[in-house]
N, C-alpha and C positions, 0 to 999 in steps of 0.2 A: 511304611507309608510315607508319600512325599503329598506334601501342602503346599501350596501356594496362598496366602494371605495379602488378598489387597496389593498384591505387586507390579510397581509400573519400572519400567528403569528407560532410560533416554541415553545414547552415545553422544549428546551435546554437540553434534555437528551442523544439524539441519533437521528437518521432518522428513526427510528421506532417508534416517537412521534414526525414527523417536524407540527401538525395540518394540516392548509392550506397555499394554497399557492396562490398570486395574485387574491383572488378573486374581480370578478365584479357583483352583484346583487342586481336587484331590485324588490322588494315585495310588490304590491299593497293591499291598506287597505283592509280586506274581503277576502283574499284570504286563502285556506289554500296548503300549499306546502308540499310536501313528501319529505324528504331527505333519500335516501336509497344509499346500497354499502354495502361491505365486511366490518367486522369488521378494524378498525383501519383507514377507508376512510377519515374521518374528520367530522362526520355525528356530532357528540357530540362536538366538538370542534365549528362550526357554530351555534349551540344553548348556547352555553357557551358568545360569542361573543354579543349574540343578549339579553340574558339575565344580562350582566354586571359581571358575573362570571369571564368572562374574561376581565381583567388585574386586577381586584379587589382581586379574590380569588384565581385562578390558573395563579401563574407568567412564565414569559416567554420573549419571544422579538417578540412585535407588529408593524405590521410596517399597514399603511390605517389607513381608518376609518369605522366604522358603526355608519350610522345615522339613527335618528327614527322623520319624520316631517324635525324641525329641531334640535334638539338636539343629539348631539356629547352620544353616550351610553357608549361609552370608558370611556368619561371624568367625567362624571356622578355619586353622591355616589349611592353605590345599594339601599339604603332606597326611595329613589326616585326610578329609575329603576323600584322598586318592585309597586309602584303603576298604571305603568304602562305594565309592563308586569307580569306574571303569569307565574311561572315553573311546573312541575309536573316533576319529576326526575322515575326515575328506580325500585328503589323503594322506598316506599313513609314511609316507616317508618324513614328516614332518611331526611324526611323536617317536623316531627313532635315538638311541643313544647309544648304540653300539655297530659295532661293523661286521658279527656272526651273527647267526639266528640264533642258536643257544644262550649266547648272551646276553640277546633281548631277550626274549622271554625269562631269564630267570633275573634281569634287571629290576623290575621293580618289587619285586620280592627279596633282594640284597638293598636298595633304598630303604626300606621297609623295618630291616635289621634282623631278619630270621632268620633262627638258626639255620646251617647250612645243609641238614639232614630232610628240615622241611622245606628248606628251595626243593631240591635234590626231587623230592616226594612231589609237588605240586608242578613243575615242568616235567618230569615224568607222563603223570594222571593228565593233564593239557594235550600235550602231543599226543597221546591215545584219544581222548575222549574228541579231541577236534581233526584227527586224522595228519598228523602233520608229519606223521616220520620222512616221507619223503624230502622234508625241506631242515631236517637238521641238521650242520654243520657245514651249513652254504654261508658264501656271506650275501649280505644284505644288498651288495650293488649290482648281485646277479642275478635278482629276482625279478618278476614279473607284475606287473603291478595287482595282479589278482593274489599272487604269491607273498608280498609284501602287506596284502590285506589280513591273510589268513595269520600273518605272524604279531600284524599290530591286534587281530582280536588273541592271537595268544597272549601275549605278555600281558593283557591287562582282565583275562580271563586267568592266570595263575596266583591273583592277586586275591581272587575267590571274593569278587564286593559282589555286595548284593542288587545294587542297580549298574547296567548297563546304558551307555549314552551315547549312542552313535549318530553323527552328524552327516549325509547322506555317502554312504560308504559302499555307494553299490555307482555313481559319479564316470567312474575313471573305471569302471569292470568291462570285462567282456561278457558274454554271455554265459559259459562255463562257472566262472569265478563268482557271477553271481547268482549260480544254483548253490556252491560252496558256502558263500553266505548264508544263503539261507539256511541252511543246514546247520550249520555256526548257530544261528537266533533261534532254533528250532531244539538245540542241546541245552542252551542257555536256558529255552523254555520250559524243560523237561524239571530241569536244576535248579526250579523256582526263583531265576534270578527275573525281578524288574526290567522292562527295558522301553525307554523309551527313546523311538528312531523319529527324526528327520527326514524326509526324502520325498523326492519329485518322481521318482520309478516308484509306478506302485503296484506291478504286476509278480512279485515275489513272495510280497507281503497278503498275499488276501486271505489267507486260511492261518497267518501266523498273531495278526494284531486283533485286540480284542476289544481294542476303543481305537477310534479316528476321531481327531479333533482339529476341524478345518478354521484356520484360523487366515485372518484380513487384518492387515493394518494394523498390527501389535496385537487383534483382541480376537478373542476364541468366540468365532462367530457360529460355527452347528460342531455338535458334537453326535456319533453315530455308532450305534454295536456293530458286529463285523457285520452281521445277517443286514441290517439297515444299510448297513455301505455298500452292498452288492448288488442290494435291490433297484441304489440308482440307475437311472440309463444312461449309458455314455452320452448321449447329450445333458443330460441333468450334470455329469461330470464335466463335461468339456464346459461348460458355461460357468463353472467354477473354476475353470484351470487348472483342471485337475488332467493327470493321463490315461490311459485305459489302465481296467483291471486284468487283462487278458489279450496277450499277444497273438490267440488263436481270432480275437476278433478283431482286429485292428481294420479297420477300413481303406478303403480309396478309392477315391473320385475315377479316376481311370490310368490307363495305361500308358506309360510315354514311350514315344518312338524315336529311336533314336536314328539319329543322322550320319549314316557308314561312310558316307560318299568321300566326307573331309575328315581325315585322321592324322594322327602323330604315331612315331616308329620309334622304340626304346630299345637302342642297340647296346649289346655289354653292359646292360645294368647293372654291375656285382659289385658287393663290397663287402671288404673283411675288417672288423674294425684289430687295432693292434694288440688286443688280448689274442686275438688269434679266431674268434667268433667269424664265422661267417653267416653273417648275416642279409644279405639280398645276393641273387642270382638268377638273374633273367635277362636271358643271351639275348632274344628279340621280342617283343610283344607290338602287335599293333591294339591303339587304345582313338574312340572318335575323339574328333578336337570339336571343340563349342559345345560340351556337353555338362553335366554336374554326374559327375563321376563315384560311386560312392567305392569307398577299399574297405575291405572287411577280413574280419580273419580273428582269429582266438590273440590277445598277448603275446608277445612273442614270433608272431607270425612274420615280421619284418615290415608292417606295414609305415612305423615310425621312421625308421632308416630309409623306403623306400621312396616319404616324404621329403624328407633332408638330402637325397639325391637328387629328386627332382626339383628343387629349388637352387642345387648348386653347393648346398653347406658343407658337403662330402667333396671333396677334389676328386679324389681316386674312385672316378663313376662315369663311365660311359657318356653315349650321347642322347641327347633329343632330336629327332631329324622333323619337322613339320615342312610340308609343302617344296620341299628339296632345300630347305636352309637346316644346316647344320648348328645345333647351341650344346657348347661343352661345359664345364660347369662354369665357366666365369661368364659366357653370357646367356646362363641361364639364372645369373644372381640377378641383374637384371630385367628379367623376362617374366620371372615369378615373385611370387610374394607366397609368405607361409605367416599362419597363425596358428603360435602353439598352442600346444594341451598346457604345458603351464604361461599362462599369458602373464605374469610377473616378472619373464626374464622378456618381454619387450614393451614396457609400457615405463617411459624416461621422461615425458613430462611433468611442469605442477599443475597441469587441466587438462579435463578430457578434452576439452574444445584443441588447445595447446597440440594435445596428444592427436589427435583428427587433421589438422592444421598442418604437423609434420610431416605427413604419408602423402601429402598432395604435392603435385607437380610444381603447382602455382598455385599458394594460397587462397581458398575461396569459405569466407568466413559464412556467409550464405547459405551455400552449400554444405558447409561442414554441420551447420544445426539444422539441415534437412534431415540430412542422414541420420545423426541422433538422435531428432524426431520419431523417425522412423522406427530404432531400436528400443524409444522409450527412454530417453538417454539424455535428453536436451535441459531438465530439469537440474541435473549433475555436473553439467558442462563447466561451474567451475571448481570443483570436487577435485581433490590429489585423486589420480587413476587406483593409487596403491592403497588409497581406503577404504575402498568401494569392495564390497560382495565378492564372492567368487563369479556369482552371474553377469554380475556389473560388468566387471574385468575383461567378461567373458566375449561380453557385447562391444566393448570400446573396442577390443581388438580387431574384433569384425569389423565393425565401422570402420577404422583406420586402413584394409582392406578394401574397402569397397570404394574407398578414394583414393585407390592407391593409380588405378588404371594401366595396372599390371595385365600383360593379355592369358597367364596362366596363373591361378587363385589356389593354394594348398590350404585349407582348412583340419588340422586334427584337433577332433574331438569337439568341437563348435559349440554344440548344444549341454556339455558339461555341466553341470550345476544351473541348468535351465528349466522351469517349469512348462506345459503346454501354451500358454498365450507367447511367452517367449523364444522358445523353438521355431513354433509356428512365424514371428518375425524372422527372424533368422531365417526361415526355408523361402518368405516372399521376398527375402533379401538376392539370396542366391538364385530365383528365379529369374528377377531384373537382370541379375548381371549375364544369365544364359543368354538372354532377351540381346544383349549389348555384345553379342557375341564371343564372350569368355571362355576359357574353359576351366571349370572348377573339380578338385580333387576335395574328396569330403571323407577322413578318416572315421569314422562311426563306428560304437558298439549302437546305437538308436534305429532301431525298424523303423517305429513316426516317422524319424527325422527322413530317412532314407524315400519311405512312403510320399513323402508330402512335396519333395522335391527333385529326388537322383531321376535318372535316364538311363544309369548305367552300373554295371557293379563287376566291379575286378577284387574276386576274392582270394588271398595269399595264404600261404601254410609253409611254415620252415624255408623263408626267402622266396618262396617263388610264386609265381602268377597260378592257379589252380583250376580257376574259373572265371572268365572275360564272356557278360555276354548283356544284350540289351535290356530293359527294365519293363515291357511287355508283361503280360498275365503271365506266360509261364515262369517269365522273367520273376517276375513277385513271386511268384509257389517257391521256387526256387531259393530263393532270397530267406522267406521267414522259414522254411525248412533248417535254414542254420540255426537262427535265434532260436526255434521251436528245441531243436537236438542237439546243442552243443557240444556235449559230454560225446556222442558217436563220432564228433568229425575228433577228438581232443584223443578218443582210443583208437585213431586208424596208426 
C-alpha cells in the first residue's frame, strides 16, 4: 500500500513549479491509478515522490510523508527504492546504461547483486511474458522508439518490484507500440503489480485503470472509478483538459479542402544513412504548398529522416522544386525551419523571451510576448528553457517557429507531452500560420491533433510515400482507419 500523508513539496523556482500541495492518498496493493490533468498539474511530480526521485534527485522543500507498507520512501537510498519500485520515464532512452538489449535488461538485476543463475532466470521469464524475443541481441541505437519502450518496461519489469511508475510513456509511440504498451500494463496487471501512470493519452487506458484521479494545481481535485470516468461526456472531459476516451469517437467540426492548384515537386528524395540503412526513397512526389501537411506512418517508417531532408540537415538529398525555383539542401536550410521531437538539442538561451527573440529576423520584444501569450508561455518568459516541463519545452519551440518567418515550418512530434487545452493552442497556432500562407509539415502519431488542424496527409512505410491524398471525409475515414488498425498495416 502507498500513503501519502500531508504532502506538499515546491521546486523553489516560482509558482509555475509549486509541485503539490497537501496531499492525502492512499493506493491499495493491485491497483492501478491514472493520474491525468493539464500539463504542469503535478501529474510528474507525484510519481517522482513515489519513485524516490524526489528529495534524492530533484531538490526542493518537502513538507509529509510517502510511505510504502511501512517504509518512509522519502528517507530511503533510491538503490533500495529501485528494488522495489520500477520507473519507466518519457522516454526511455534516457534510463538506458548499456548499448545491447540483453544487457539492459539484465542490468538492474547485476546492480542489484544477484546471483547470476537468477539474472539468467528472470530476463528469461521477461522476454517471454512481455513478448520480446524479437528484439534480443539488438543494440540499443537500432531500435525504434516504440521498441526501446518495450525494453525500458523490460529491464525494470526483471527487477520483479511490486509498484510500477510510468511517467507518460505512450508520448513518443506510434500507434502500434502503444497497443504494445498496453499490453505490457495489462500483464503487469494480471501479476498483481501496482501501477501508477501519468499520461495526457487516455484512450489505452479505459478498461485498464481502476481509479482516475484528476488533479489542478498541485492538488487532487475529483477522483473517479473507471465505470464513473466513462460515464463523462467528452464535453464534461474536454472542459477539464482532458482527451477523448475513444478514437472511434473523436470528432470534427468539418472537412478541409485542400488547395491542388499550388504545389511543390520532391525530386530524388533518397537517403541512405552510413550504416548502410536505407532509409527514405522517393524518386518524385507532388505534395500542396500552403497547406498543414500531416506525415504519418508506424516508427520507423522514415518519416524522421524524411524531415531532416526537407529542411536541408541531410546533404545527400535531392531537390525541392516550388513554382519552377529549384532549393538543394543548402538553400533549403534557409527556407525551412524544423522543431524537433527532442526540443533540448535546440533551445540555447537563459530565457524563453531570450529564446523567442533569437528566431526572429529583427528582434520584436512585443511581439515576442504575443506569441507566448498565445502558447500560455508569457508567464515563464524569464525561466532557463531547460527547466521547464517537457510541455513547456515543447511550446517554446514552437513559438521560436512561429517567429521564425520561415516560408516552409517542419514540426515533428509538436503535441508531445501536451495535454488537450495545449494541443488545441498549438493547432490554432498552425492554423494562423496557413492563414499567412505557409506551408507546414506536422510529424504526428496524434488523430486530435491531426483532426483539429491538417488539410492534408502523406502517409510513409519503409521510406516511401504510400499514401498522399487531401483531408476531406473520406480523407478522415482514411486517416483514423490507421490509428484504429495499426497492428494490420505493421503485418503487411
Amino acid at each position: 500500500m502507498i500513503e501519502f500523508r500531508e504532502v506538499s513539496f515546491s521546486y523553489g523556482q516560482n509558482e509555475q513549479t509549486c509541485g503539490i500541495k497537501n496531499i492525502n492518498l492512499t493506493i491499495e496493493d493491485g491497483q492501478c491509478v491514472l493520474l491525468c490533468g493539464e500539463s504542469g498539474c503535478g501529474k510528474t511530480t507525484l510519481t517522482r515522490l513515489v519513485n524516490g526521485l524526489i528529495p534524492h534527485f530533484y531538490e526542493g522543500d518537502l513538507s509529509g510523508e510517502v510511505w510504502m507498507d511501512d517504509k518512509n520512501i522519502s528517507k530511503m537510498p533510491l538503490y533500495d527504492t529501485a528494488a522495489i519500485v520500477g520507473s519507466v520515464f518519457q522516454s526511455p532512452k534516457s534510463q538506458f546504461f548499456n548499448v545491447d538489449t540483453d544487457s539492459e535488461i539484465a542490468f538492474g538485476c547485476e546492480n542489484l547483486g544477484l546471483p547470476e543463475q537468477e539474472i539468467r532466470h528472470r530476463v528469461k521469464r521477461t522476454v517471454r511474458e512481455l513478448q520480446l524475443e524479437s528484439l534480443m541481441g539488438r543494440s540499443i541505437f537500432h531500435l525504434s522508439g516504440g521498441e526501446k519502450q518495450k525494453i525500458a518496461c523490460g529491464s525494470v519489469s526483471a527487477l520483479y518490484p511490486e509498484v510500477m511508475v510510468l511517467d507518460e510513456p505512450s508520448s513518443n509511440l506510434d500507434a502500434a507500440a502503444i497497443q504494445d504498451l498496453r499490453r505490457t500494463l495489462t500483464v503487469w496487471k494480471k501479476q498483481g503489480k501496482t501501477i501508477l501512470i501519468a499520461e495526457h493519452r487516455l484512450f489505452y487506458l479505459t478498461d485498464i485503470a481502476d481509479r482516475i484521479l484528476y488533479l489542478k494545481n498541485g492538488k487532487i481535485i475529483k477522483e473517479f472509478t473507471q465505470h464513473e470516468f466513462k460515464k463523462l461526456s467528452e464535453e464534461e472531459r474536454h472542459k477539464m483538459g482532458l482527451r477523448s476516451l475513444s478514437l472511434e469517437n473523436l470528432s470534427f467540426s468539418s472537412a478541409y479542402v485542400t488547395d491542388l492548384e499550388e504545389t511543390m515537386l520532391l525530386k530524388d528524395f533518397c537517403f541512405s544513412y552510413r550504416t548502410g540503412l536505407d532509409a527514405l526513397h522517393i524518386s518524385n512526389a507532388t505534395i500542396p504548398k500552403g497547406e498543414i501537411i500531416a506525415v504519418t506512418g508506424l516508427n520507423g517508417a522514415g518519416k524522421s529522416t524524411f524531415a531532416r531532408c526537407m529542411c536541408g540537415l541531410e546533404k545527400r538529398c535531392g531537390i525541392l522544386e516550388i513554382k519552377g525555383r529549384v532549393l538543394n539542401w543548402k538553400k533549403r536550410l534557409k527556407y525551412c525551419y524544423m522543431v524537433m521531437q527532442d526540443t533540448g538539442h535546440q533551445l540555447f538561451t537563459e530565457s524563453v523571451l531570450d529564446e523567442i527573440l533569437l528566431s526572429m529576423e529583427t528582434e520584436d520584444e512585443e511581439e515576442a510576448c504575443k506569441i507566448l501569450k498565445k502558447l500560455d508561455l508569457l508567464d515563464l518568459k524569464s525561466r532557463h528553457p531547460l527547466s521547464l516541463s517537457g510541455g513547456q519545452k515543447q511550446r517554446v519551440a514552437i513559438a521560436s517557429a512561429l517567429v521564425s518567418g520561415r516560408e516552409i515550418i517542419v514540426f515533428d512530434e509538436p503535441t508531445s507531452g501536451l495535454g488537450l487545452h495545449h494541443m488545441e493552442e498549438v493547432a490554432h497556432s498552425l492554423r494562423e500560420l496557413r492563414q499567412e500562407g505557409k506551408t507546414l509539415f506536422v510529424i504526428t502519431h496524434d488523430p486530435e491533433l491531426i483532426l483539429s488542424c491538417c488539410t492534408h496527409v502523406i502517409h510513409m512505410k519503409n521510406g516511401e510515400i504510400t499514401e498522399n491524398y487531401s483531408l476531406d471525409r473520406n480523407g478522415i475515414k482514411q486517416m483514423l482507419s490507421f490509428f484504429q488498425n495499426p497492428i494490420k498495416e505493421g503485418s503487411l
